[in-house]
N, C-alpha and C positions, 0 to 999 in steps of 0.2 A: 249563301251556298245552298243550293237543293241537289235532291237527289232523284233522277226520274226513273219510271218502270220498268227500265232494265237494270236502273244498278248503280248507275254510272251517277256521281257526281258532279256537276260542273257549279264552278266560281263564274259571280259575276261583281264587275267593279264599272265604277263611273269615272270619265275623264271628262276633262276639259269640254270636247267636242264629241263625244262618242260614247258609248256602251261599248265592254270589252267582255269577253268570256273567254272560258279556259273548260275543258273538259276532259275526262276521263278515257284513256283509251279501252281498259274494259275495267268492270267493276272491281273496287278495291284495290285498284292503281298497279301498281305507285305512278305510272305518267299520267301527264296529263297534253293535250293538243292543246296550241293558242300559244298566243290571244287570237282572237275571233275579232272583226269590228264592224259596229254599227252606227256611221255617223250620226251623229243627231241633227244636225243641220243648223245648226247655231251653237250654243252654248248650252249644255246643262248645266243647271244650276242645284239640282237633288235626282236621284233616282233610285226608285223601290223597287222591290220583285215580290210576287206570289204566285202561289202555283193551285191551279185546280186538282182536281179529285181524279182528272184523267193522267196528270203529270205536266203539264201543260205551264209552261211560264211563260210568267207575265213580266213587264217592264211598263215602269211605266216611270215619267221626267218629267219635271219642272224644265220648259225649255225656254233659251232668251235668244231673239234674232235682232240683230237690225234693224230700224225701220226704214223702210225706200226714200220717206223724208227729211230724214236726216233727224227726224222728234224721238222722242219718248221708246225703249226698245220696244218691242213685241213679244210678248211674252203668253206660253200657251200650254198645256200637257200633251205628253204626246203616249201611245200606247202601241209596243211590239210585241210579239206573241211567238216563241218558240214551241213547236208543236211534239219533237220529241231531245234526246239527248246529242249534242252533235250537230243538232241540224242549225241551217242558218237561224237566224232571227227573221219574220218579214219585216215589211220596210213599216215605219214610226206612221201612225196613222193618227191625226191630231184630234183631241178631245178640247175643242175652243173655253176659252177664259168663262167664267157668267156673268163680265164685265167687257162694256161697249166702247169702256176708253181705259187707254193701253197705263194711266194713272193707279186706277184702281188695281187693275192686273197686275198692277208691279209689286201690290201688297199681298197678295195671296202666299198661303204658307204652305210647308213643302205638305205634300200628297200622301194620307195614307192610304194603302188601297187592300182588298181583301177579294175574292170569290167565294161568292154563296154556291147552297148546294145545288144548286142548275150552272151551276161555271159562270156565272153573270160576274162581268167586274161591277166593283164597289169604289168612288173616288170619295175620299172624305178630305176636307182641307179647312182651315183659319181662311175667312175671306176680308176682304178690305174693310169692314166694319169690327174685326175679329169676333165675328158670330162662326156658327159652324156649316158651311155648304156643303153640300154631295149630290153627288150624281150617280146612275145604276143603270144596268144593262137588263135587258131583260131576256128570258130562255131561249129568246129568238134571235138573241145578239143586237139589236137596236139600243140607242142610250136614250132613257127621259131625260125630261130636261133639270135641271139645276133645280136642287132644291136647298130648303135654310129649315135650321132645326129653330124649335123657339128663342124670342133672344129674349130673355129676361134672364137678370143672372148677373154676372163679371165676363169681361170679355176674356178668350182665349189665347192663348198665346204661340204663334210660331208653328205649332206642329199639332194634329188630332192622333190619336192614337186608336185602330178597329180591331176588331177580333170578332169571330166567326164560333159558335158555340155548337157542340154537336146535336142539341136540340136544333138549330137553323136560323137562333136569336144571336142577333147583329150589337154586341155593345163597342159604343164610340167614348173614350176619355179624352177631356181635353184640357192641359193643365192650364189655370189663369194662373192672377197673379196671389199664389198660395194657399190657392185651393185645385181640386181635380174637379172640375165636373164630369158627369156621367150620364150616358144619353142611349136610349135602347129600343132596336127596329126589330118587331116580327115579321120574319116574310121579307121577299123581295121588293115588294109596295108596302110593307109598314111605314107607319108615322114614326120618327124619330122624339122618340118619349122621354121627360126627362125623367131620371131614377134619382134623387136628391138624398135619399136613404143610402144610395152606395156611394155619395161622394166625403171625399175627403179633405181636412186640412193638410197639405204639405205643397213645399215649394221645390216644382219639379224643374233637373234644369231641363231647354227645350230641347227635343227631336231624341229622349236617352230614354222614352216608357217601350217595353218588352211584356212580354209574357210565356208562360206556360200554361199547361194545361195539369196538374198534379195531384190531384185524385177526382174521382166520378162525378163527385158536388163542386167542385174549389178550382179557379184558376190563380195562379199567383201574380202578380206584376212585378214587375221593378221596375227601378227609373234613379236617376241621378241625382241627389242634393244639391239643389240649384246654391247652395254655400257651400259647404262640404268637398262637393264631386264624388263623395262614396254612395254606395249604392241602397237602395234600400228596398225591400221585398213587404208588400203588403196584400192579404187579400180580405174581401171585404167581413166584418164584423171582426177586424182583429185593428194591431195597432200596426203602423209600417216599425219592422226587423232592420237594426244597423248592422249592414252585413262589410261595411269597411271598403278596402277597395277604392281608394279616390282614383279617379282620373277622367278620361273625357269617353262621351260619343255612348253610346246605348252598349248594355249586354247582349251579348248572344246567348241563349238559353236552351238548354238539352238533357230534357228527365231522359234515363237508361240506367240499367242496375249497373254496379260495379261491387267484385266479387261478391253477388247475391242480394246486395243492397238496394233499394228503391234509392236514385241518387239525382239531385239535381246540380248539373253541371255548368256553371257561367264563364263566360271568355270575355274580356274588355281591354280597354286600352290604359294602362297603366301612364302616371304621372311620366313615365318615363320616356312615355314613347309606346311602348314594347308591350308585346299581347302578355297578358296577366291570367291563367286560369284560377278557377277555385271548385270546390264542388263539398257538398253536405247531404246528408241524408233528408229525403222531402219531406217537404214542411218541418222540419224539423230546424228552425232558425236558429234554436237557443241552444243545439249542440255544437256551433261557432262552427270557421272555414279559414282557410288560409290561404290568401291570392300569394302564387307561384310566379314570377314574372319567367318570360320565354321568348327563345330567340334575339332578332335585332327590332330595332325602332320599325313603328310600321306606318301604312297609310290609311285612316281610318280606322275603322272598329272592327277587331275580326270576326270570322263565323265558324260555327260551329254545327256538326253533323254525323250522323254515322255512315260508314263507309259499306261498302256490299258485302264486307266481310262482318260489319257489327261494330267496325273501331269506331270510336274517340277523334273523329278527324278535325283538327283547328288548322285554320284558311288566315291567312292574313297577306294585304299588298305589300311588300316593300319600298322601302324611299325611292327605288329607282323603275319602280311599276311591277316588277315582276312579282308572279305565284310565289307562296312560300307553301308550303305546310309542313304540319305534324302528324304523324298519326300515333294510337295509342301503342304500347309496347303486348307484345305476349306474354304478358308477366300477369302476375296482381297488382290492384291498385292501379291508379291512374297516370301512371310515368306514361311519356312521350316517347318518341324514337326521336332521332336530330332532325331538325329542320332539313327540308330540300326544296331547287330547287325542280319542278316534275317537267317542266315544262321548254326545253330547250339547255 
């Protein structure tokens, strides 16, 4: 869920065949327009979103076709570009495999992707040898070509994870098998450097590493206990925080004060099914949390954001596709108002 320069919030979810979005009729709701659809043209198989510094989302998929001879699918990224709130998506405009047989492509893992501070998208992925590839656009919109960060090391697994620093330093994590490696580009054409100092022991499960940003110096991570399922919040020079919470699929993560408090707030998918809030004081691990579960069973992992008004707003699909949300109450503390559905 993002929220662009007027205000307006819109959801985006992945189906079968398509990107679907929902948006905001004006800021702070409570409806929303949608679904919205943009076939993909085959099958997605994963699909991310980031948004530049102008508002500007991105999409971008793991996409599987057919092949015309009947072999191996086709399998490629593709990347749409919504320019403001509301408005269509353009059409999927394809970012080819860095693999010449549709084999290899079939092993590429799902896409992380990020915009630098010139709007330039960033693809980071697990490639067929599970080393780490990516690719970059430059200030003029063109993409270099495929690059590989060093391979020495444990191979990766399944999914890279990017983040974008407000200095303009690009770190990439990518969990192996029970460890994190850590890999870090200056600039839009930096080398992809390994930082062996900021990695860690732990077994992360795949495609569940998030972040924040939670004071000037520190960002925090979390990610899933590839045993477990509960979560766990580490940043570097400290130990990873059992913050409980089992269930499946990444956190959603949202620092905002609540009543006057610096608070970091998570939303996930509860054992149950069903979206699970929790929230603690930042960086503060060892003052404990308490995951809330809410509403009905959902589709994926929900998201979380603040609304034009400043709420507490949690997104989740339901088992039958449709918008849910919650927004926060005008009370104190972080109660919700009921579930609705905004959108039809």
């Amino acid at each position: 869920m993002l929220r662009g320069k007027d205000g307006r919030l819109s959801a985006y979810a992945q189906v079968d065949d398509a990107a679907v979005w929902w948006t905001e009729t004006v800021a702070g709701g409570p409806y929303f327009t949608g679904p919205q659809r943009l076939p993909a043209g085959g099958t997605a198989i994963s699909m991310t979103t980031a948004q530049s510094a102008e508002g500007y989302a991105h999409l971008v998929a793991l996409r599987r076709r057919p092949a015309p001879d009947d072999g191996d699918p086709l399998i490629d990224l593709v990347h749409a570009i919504q320019y403001q709130s509301g408005r269509p998506l353009r059409t999927w405009q394809s970012i080819p495999s860095p693999y010449r047989t549709r084999a290899k492509s079939a092993k590429m893992g799902v896409p992380a992707v990020l915009l630098d501070g010139h709007g330039g998208l960033h693809v980071y992925l697990q490639n067929a040898e599970g080393r780490l590839s990516f690719r970059r656009q430059t200030p003029k919109g063109r993409f270099n070509d495929w690059e590989r960060a060093s391979v020495e090391g444990t191979p990766i697994k399944a999914e890279a994870y990017a983040v974008l620093g407000d200095d303009g330093v690009i770190d990439v994590l990518g969990p192996a098998a029970g460890r994190v490696l850590h890999w870090r580009l200056r600039g839009h054409e930096g080398e992809a450097e390994r930082v062996s100092e900021l990695e860690l022991d732990a077994a992360v499960a795949p495609g569940t590493l998030s972040s924040e940003r939670t004071s000037p110096s520190h960002r925090t991570y979390f990610w899933r206990d590839a045993g477990s399922a509960g979560v766990r919040a580490w940043r570097p020079g400290s130990d990873p925080a059992d913050l409980g919470g089992p269930g499946s699929g990444p956190v959603s993560v949202l620092r905002t004060p609540v009543d006057g408090v610096d608070c970091t707030i998570l939303a996930g998918r509860g054992q149950d099914g069903r979206p699970a809030l929790a929230a603690y004081p930042t960086e503060d691990e060892e003052a404990g949390l308490t995951w809330v579960p809410s509403g009905e069973p959902c589709r994926g992992a929900p998201a979380l954001a603040l609304d034009g008004a400043g709420r507490v707003t949690l997104a989740a699909i339901g088992a039958d596709g449709s918008l849910r949300i919650a927004r926060q109450k005008a009370e104190t503390g972080l109660a919700l108002e009921a579930w609705t559905r905004p959108a039809g």
